[in-house]
LOLUM-542291 format. One line per 10 residues: number of its first residue (from 1); their letters; for each residue x, y, z of N, C-alpha, C, CB. Coordinates in nm, 2 decimals, decimal comma, always signed. Each point is the difference from the previous one (the first is absolute). Glycine has a CB too. Layout:
BEGIN
NUM	a	X/Y/Z/X/Y/Z/X/Y/Z/X/Y/Z  ... $
//
This chain:
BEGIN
1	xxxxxxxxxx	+4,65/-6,33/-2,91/-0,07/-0,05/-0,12/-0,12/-0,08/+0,06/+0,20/+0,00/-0,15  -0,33/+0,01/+0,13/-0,09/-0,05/+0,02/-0,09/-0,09/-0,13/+0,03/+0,19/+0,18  -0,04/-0,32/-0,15/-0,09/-0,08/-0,10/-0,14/-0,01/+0,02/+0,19/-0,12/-0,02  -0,29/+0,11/-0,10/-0,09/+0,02/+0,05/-0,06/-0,12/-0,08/+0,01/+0,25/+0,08  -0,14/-0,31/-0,05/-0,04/-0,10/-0,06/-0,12/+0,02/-0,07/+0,11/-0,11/+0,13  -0,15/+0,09/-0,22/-0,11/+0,01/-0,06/-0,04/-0,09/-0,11/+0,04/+0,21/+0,09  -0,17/-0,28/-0,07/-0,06/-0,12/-0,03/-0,08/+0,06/-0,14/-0,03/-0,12/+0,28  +0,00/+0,12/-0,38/-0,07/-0,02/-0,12/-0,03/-0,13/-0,09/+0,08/+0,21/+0,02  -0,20/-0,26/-0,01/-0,05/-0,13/-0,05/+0,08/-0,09/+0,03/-0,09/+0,08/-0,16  +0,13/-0,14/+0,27/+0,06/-0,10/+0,03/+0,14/+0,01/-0,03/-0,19/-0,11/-0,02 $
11	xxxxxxxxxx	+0,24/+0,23/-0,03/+0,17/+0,04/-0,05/+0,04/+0,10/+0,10/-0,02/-0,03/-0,28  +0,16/-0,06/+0,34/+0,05/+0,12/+0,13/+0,11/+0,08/-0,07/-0,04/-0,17/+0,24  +0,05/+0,27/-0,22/+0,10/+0,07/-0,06/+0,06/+0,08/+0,11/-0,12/+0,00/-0,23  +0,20/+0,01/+0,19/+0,15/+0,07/+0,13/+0,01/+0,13/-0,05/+0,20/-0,21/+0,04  -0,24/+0,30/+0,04/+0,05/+0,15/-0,07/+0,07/+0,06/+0,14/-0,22/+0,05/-0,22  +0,36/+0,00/+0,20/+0,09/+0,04/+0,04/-0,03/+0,15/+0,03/+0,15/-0,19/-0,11  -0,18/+0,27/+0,23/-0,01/+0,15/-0,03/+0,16/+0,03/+0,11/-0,34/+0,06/-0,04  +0,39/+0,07/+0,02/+0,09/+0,04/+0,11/-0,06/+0,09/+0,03/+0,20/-0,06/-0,05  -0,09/+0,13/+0,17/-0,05/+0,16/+0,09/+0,08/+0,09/-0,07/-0,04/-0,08/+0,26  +0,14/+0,04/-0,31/+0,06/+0,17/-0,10/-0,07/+0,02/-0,11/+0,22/-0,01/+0,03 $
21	xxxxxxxxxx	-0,24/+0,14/-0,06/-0,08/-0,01/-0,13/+0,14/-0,03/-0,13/-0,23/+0,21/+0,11  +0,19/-0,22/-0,17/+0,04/-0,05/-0,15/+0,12/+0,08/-0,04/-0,24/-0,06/-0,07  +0,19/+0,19/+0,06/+0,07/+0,11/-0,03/+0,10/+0,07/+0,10/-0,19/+0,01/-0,15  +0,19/-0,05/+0,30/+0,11/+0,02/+0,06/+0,14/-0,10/-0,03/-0,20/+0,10/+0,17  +0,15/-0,22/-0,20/+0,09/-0,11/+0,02/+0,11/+0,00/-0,14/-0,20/-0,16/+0,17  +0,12/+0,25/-0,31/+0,03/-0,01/-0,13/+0,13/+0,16/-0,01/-0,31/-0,16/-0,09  +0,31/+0,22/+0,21/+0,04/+0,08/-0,06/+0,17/-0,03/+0,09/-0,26/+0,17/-0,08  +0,37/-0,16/-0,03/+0,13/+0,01/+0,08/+0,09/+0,10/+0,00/-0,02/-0,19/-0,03  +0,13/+0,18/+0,10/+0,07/+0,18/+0,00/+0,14/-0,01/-0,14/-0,02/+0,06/+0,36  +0,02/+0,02/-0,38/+0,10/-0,02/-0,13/+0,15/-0,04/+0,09/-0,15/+0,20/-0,20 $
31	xxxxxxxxxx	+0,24/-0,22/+0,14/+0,16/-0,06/+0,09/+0,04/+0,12/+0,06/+0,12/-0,19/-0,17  -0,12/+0,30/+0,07/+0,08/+0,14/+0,05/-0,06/+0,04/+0,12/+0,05/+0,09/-0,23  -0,17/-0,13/+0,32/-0,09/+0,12/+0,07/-0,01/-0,10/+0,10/-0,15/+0,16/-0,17  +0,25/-0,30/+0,16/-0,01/-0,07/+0,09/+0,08/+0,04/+0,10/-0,07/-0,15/-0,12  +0,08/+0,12/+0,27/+0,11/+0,03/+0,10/+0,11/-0,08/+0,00/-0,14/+0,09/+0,12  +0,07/-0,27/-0,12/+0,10/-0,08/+0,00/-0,06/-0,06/-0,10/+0,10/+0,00/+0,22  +0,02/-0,12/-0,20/-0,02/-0,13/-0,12/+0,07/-0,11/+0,05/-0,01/+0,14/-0,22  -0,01/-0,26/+0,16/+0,00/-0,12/+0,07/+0,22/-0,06/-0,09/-0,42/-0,07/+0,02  +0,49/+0,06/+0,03/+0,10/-0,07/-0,09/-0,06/-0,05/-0,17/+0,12/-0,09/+0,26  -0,22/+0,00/-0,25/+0,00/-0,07/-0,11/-0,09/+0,11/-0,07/+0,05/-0,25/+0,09 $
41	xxxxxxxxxx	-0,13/+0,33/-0,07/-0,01/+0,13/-0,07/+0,08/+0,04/-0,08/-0,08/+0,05/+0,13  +0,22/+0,04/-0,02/+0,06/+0,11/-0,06/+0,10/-0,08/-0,09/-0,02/+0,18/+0,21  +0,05/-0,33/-0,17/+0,03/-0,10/-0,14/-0,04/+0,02/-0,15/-0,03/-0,15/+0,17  -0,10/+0,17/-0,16/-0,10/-0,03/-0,10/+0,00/+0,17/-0,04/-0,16/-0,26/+0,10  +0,15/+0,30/-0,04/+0,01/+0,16/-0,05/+0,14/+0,09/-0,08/-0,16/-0,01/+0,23  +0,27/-0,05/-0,15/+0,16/+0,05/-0,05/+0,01/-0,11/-0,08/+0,12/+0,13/+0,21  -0,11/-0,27/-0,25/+0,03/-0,06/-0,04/+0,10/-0,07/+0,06/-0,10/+0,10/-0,13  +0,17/-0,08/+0,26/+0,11/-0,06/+0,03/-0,02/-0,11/+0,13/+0,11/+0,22/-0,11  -0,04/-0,31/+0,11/+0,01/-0,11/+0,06/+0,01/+0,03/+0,16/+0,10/-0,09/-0,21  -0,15/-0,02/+0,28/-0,02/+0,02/+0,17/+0,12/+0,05/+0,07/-0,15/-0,18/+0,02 $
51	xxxxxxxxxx	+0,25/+0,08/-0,10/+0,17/+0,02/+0,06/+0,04/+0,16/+0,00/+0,10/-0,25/-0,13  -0,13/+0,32/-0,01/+0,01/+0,11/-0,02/-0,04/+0,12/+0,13/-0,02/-0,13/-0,26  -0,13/+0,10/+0,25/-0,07/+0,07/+0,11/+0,05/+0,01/+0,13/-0,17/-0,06/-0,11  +0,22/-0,06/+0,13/+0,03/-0,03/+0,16/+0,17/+0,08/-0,03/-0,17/-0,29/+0,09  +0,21/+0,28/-0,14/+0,14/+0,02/-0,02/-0,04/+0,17/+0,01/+0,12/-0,25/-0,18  -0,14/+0,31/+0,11/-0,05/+0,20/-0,04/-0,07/+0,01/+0,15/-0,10/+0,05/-0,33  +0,06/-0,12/+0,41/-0,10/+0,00/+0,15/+0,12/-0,01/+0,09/-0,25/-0,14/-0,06  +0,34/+0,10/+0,08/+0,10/-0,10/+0,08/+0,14/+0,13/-0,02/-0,10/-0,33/-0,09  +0,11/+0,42/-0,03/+0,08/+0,10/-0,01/-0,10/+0,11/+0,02/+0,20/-0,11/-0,15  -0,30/+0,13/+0,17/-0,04/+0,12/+0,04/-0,06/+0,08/-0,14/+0,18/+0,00/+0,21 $
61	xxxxxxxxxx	-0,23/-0,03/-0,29/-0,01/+0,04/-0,11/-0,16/+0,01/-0,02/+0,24/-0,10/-0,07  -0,29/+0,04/+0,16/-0,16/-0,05/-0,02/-0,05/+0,00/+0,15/+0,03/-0,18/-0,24  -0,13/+0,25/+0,27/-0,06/+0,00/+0,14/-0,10/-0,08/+0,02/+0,06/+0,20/+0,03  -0,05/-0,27/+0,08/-0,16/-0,13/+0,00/-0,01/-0,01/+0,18/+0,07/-0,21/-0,26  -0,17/+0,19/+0,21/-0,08/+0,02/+0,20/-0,04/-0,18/+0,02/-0,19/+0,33/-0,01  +0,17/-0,38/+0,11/-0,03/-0,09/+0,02/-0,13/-0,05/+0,12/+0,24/+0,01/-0,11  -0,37/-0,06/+0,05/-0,10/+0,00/+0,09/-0,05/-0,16/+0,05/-0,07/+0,23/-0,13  +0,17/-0,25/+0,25/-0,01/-0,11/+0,02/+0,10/-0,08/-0,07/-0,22/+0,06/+0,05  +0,24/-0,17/-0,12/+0,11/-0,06/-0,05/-0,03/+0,04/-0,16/+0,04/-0,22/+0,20  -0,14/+0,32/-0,22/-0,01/+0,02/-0,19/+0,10/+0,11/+0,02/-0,27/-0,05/-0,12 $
71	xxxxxxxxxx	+0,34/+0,02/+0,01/+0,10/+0,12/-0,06/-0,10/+0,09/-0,09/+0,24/-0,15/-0,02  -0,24/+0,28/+0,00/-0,04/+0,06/-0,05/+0,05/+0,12/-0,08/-0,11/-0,11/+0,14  +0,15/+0,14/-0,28/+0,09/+0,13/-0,07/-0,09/+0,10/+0,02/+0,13/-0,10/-0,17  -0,06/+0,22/+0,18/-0,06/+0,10/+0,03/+0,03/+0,05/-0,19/+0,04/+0,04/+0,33  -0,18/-0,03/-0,40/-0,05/+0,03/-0,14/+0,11/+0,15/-0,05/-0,31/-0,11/+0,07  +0,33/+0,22/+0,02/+0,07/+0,10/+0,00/+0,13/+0,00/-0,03/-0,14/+0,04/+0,11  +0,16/-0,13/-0,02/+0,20/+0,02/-0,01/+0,00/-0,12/-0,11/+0,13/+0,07/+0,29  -0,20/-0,20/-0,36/-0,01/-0,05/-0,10/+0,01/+0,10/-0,14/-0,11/-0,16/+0,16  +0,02/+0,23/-0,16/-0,03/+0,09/-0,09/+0,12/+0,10/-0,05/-0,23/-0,02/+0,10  +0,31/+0,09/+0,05/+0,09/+0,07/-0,03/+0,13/-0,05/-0,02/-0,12/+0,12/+0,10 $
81	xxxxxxxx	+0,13/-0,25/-0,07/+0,11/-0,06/-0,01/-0,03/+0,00/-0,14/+0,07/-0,13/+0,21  -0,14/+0,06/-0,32/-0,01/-0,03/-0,10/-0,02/+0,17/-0,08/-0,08/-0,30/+0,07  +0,02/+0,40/-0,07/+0,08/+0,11/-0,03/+0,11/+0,05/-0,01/-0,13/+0,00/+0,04  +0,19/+0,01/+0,08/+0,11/+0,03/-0,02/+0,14/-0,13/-0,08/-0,13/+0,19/+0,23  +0,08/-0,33/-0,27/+0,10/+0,00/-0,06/-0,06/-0,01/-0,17/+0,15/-0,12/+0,24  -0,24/+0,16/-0,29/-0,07/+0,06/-0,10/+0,07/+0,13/-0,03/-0,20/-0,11/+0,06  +0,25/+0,21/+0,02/-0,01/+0,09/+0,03/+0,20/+0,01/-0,06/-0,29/+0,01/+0,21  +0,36/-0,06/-0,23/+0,10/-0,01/-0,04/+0,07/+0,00/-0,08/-0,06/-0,04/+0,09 $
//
């Protein structure tokens, strides 16, 4: 992000420009088309509690990769898990 300064009649005004354009930064991927997701996501997405998550992760029920110390769900086996118990 670059600031730039510019003086008119004795009034300084701050105008803020960035290097992404506008329209790269506005656009986001829908949940389904994501690869992964963060825990407090797939929370907010299933509705169910951390304990829950870790618990369906911990029996094998839910696949998650890990990059560095972030846990990460894999959006897929989320998805199919919650199909298939729809699916009942």
């Amino acid at each position: 992000m670059r600031r730039k300064r510019r003086e008119n009649d004795e009034v300084e005004e701050l105008q803020i420009t960035s290097s992404a354009p506008e329209a790269v930064r506005s656009q986001t991927v829908p949940f389904v088309q994501k690869l992964t997701c963060t825990i407090n996501e797939a929370c907010e997405m299933t509705g169910l509690g951390r304990t829950k998550l870790y618990e369906l992760i911990g029996d094998g029920h839910l696949a998650t990769t890990t990059v560095g110390r972030r846990r990460l769900v894999v959006v897929r086996s989320l998805l199919s898990l919650l199909e298939s118990n729809t699916s009942v």
